[in-house]
N, C-alpha and C positions, 0 to 999 in steps of 0.2 A: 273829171273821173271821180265817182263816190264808192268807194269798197264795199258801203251798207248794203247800194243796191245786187253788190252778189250774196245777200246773206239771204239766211231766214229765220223768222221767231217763231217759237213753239210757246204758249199762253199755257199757265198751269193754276188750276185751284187746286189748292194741295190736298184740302179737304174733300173732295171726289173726286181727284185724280184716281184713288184707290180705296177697298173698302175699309184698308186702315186707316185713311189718309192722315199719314205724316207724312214729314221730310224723310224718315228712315226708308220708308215703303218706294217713296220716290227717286232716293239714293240710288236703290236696288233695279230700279228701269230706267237711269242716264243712258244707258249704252245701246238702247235701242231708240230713244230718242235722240241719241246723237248720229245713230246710223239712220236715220228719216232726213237726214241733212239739216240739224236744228246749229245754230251757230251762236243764237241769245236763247237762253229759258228765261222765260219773262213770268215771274211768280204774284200770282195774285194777291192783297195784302197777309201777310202773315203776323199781324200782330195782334192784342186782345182783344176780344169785342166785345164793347158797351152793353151792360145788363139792364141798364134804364131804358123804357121803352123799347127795347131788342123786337126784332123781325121775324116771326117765323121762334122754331125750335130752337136755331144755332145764331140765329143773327146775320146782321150783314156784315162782312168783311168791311165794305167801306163804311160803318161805327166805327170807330178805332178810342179804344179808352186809356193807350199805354203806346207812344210810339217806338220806346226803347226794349217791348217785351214783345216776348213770341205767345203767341195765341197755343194753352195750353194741350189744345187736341191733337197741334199739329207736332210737340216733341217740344226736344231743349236748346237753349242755345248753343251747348256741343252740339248738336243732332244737328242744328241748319250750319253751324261751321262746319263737318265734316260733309252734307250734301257740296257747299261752297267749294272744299277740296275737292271731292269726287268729278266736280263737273270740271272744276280746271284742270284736273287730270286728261279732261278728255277733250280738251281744249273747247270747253261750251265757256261761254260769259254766262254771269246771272244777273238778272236786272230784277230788281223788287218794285211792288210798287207802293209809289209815295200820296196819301191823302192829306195834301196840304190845305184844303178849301174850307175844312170844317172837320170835328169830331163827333165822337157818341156825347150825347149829354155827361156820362159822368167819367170823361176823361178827367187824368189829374190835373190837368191845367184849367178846368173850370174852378176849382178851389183856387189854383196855387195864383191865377191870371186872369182872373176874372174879365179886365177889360181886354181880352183878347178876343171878346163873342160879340155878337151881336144881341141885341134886344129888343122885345117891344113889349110894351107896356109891364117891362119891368121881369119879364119873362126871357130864356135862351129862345133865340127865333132863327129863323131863314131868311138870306137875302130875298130870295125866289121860291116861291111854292111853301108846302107846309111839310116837312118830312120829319115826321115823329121821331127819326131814332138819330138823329143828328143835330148839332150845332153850328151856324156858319162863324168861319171868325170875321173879324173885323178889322183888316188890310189897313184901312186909313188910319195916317197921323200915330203907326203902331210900327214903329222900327224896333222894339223889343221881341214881337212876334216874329220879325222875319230873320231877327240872332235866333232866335230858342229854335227855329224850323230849319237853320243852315246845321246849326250844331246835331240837328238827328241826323241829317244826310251824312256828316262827318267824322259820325260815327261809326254808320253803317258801313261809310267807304274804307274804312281805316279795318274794316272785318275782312274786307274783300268782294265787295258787291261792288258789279263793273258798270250797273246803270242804273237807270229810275226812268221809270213809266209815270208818270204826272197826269194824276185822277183831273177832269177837269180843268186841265192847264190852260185852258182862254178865261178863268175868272179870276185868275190869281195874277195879280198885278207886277206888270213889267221890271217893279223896284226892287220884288226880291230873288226874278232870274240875278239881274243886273248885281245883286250884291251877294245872293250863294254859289253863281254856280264858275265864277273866279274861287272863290275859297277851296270847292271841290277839287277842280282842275287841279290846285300846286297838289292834291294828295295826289291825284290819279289824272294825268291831264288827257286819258285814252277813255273817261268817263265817257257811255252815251246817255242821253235825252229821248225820250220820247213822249210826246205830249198827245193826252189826249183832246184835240181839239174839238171842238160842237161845230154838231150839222147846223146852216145857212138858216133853216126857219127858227131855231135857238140861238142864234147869233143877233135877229132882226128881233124876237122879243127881249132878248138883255138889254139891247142899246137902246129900243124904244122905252126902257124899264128905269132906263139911265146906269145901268148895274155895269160893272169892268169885263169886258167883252174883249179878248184880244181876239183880232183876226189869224188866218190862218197865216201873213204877210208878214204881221208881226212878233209871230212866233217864232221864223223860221230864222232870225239873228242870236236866237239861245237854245234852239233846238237842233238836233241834229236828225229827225224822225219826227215824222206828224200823222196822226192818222188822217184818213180817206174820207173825214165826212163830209167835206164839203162836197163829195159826190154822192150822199146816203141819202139824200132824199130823189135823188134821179134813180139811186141803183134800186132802194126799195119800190120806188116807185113802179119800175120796170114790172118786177119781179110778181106785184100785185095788179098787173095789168094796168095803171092808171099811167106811167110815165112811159114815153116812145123810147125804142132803143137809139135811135139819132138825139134825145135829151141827153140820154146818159152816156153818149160817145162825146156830143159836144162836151159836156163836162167835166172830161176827161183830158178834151183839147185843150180846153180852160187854160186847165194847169201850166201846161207848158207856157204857155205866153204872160203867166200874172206872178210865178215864184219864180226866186232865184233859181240860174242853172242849174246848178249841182243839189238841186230839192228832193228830200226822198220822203215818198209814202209811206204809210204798214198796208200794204195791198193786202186785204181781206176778204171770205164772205160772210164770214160769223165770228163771232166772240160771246163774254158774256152777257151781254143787252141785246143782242140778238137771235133771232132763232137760227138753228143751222140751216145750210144752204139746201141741204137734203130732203128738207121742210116744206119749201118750194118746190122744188125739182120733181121728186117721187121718184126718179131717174137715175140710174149709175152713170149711164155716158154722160147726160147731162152735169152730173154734180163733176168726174172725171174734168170735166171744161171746164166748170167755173175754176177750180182748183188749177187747172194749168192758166188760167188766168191770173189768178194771184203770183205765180213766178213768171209770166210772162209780161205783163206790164210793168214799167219804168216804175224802181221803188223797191221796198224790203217785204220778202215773202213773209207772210204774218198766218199763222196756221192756230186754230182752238185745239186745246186736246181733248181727242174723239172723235175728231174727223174720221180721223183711217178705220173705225169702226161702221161708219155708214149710219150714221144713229140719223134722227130725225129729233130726238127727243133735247130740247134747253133744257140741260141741268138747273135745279133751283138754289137757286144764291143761299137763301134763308134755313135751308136744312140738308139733311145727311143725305145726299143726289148720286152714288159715282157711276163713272164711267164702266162699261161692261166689256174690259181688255179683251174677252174672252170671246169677241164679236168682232177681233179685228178683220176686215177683207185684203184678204192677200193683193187682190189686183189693185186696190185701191193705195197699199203701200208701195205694192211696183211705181205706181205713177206717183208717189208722194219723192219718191229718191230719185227717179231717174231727171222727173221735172228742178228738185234743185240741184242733180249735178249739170244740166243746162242753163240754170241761174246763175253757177261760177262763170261761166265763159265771157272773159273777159271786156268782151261788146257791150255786155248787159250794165256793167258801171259807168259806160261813157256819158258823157252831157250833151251831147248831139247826134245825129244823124238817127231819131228816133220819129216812129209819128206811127199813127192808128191810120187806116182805109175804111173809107164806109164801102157797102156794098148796101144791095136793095133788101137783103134778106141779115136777120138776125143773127152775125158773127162778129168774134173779135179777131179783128186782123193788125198784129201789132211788126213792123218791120224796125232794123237797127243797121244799122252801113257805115263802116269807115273804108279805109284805104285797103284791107285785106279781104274785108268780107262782105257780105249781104245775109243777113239773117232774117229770117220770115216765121211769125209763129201766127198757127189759124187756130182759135179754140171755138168751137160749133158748139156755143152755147145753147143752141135751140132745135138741135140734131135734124137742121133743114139737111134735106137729100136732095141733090142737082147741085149742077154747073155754077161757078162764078169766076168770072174775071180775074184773073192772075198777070200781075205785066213780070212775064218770063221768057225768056226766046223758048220756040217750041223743042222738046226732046224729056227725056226721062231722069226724073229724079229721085232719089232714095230720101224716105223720111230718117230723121236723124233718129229717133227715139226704137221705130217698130222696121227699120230697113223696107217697109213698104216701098212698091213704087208708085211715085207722081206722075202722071202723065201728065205734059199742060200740049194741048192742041188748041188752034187758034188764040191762044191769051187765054184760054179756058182750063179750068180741072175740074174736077171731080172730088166734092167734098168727101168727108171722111167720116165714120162715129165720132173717132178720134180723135183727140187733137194732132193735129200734123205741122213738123218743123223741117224747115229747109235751109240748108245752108250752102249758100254759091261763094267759092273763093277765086279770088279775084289774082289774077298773074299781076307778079310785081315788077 
């Protein structure tokens, strides 16, 4: 039994969250993102950005030239200690996130630590590729660098931040989970982890590169959350037509049989390196589905802010982008609350009696069963209409969400726009 998998994350860049974008602005809408069923605000980095080679107008969050300072646009460090209050008032966790891999070129630790970076030809370089507005550091034979990066976490947590989202966490090597995240624990031993791990064809060029590559395998003995991507190249793939939906179901089965039990995902369809699902879709019912699919499969519901406005539009990292509140879709918040108070139900944290059904047509059919119940979620991602195979004894059932009724005749029903949930309780 994992608790995560009844949660959900709400992703926030503070900076277009709103058109002021601070923390104060964001203060001021806790309470409506708490009522969306949010249980972690996972905030995107919040601290200065590198002026050397900067990105764009504003820069990229992950530059980072100060990890102990807040990025001045977004407010004070009162300002993000009272957001920290506000939320724990309303019993949200805040997770920040942590750019351990590398800086902006004129962070202060390029003076103060010079050999904390990497170089070539005498030059701050990248392990991988050439990214102008960044410095990689340089992990090996460097146990000074992974004191100086336990002590920011330990500071943060000593503020009150309940977790860390981890930029690239398969390139940062095993030795400084192994030695920070005991130190974190005696602050706060209810710390969570989440690691963004690289999709499979970024995992096959680092190790052919020779570069520190964890897998998703060896993540999951310091992580307590891992993102999805070692299914992002099946799920993108799908979605541009080039990958079968049977790729991206097996990939899905994958999981189950290669992580530990009690393994939890960030079930997603977009973030910020992605476009939103919407994007794809063109669809309301359609996007509706993929979204009950994020709290329906096995793992932590993971949501971008702006969803629930129906945007189609990626905000840009590099400049002043926000979200337009003022565009939220009602129906689309119906289903954003009522799909996580479905995510609570107890079934959904278990480490067994879980698995996907293929059918011949493009849905997700994810079933959960112990001793009291049978629970069945269909999300019709591809709003085929007709019949599929249901194993139900024949008679009528009420969908758990819209009191619909199911009719299954011969092993058969009748799909739905909808997504449709059923739950058979079992005499004891």
């Amino acid at each position: 039994m994992n608790s995560l998998r009844n949660q959900m994350i709400y992703q926030v860049f503070v900076r277009n969250y709103s058109q002021e974008g601070t923390f104060n602005a964001l203060t001021k809408d806790l309470r409506r993102i708490k009522e969306l069923g949010t249980d972690i605000l996972y905030l995107m980095p919040i601290h200065p950005i590198g002026e050397l080679n900067r990105k764009g107008t504003m820069g990229s969050p992950y530059a980072i030239k100060d990890y102990y300072g807040i990025s001045p646009d977004l407010g004070t460090l009162d300002d993000f200690k009272e957001l920290l209050h506000q939320a724990h008032e309303l019993n949200l966790k805040v997770m920040i996130d942590v750019v351990f891999h590398h800086t902006a070129p004129d962070h202060v630790w390029v003076k103060e630590h010079p050999s904390f970076y990497v170089y070539k030809k005498g030059k701050l370089a990248n392990k991988v590729g050439d990214w102008s507005d960044i410095a990689d550091f340089e992990f090996v034979n460097n146990p000074e660098l992974i004191e100086k990066l336990t002590e920011v976490l330990l500071y943060w947590t000593k503020l009150g931040v309940d977790g860390y989202r981890f930029d690239v966490a398969s390139m940062i090597p095993k030795e400084f989970y192994e030695y920070a995240f005991p130190k974190v624990n005696k602050l706060n031993p209810d710390t969570i982890y989440l690691a963004e791990s690289v999709d499979s064809n970024f995992v096959d060029y680092l190790r052919y590169h020779n570069h520190t590559c964890l897998s998703d395998a060896e993540l999951y003995p310091y992580f307590d959350i891992l993102y999805d991507y070692d299914n992002q190249v099946n799920f993108i793939g799908y979605l541009h037509k080039e990958k079968s939906f049977n790729e991206y179901i097996e990939a899905h089965r994958r999981q189950e049989r290669i992580y530990p039990v009690n393994y939890v995902k960030a079930r997603n369809v977009e973030n910020h390196d992605n476009p939103r699902i919407h994007a794809y879709t063109h669809d309301k019912l359609k996007t509706i589905n993929w979204l009950a699919y994020v709290f329906m499969a096995k793992g932590i519901a993971f949501l971008h802010f702006g969803v629930e406005t129906l945007t189609d539009h990626m905000d840009y990292l590099f400049e002043k982008d926000p979200v337009d509140f003022s565009k939220i879709d009602n129906e689309l918040v119906y289903w954003i609350k009522s799909l996580s108070k479905l995510k609570k139900r107890e079934i959904m944290a278990q480490d067994y009696g879980y698995k996907l059904v293929n059918h011949p047509v493009d849905i997700l059919h994810f079933e959960y069963e112990n001793e009291h119940e049978r629970f069945i979620a269909i999300c019709n991602v591809s709003q085929h209409k007709g019949l599929i195979r249901l194993d139900l004894p024949e008679g009528e059932y009420h969908d758990l969400l819209t009191n619909d009724v199911i009719d299954v005749r011969f092993g058969q029903v009748k799909l739905s726009e909808n997504p449709m949930f059923i739950s058979i309780k079992k005499a004891i």
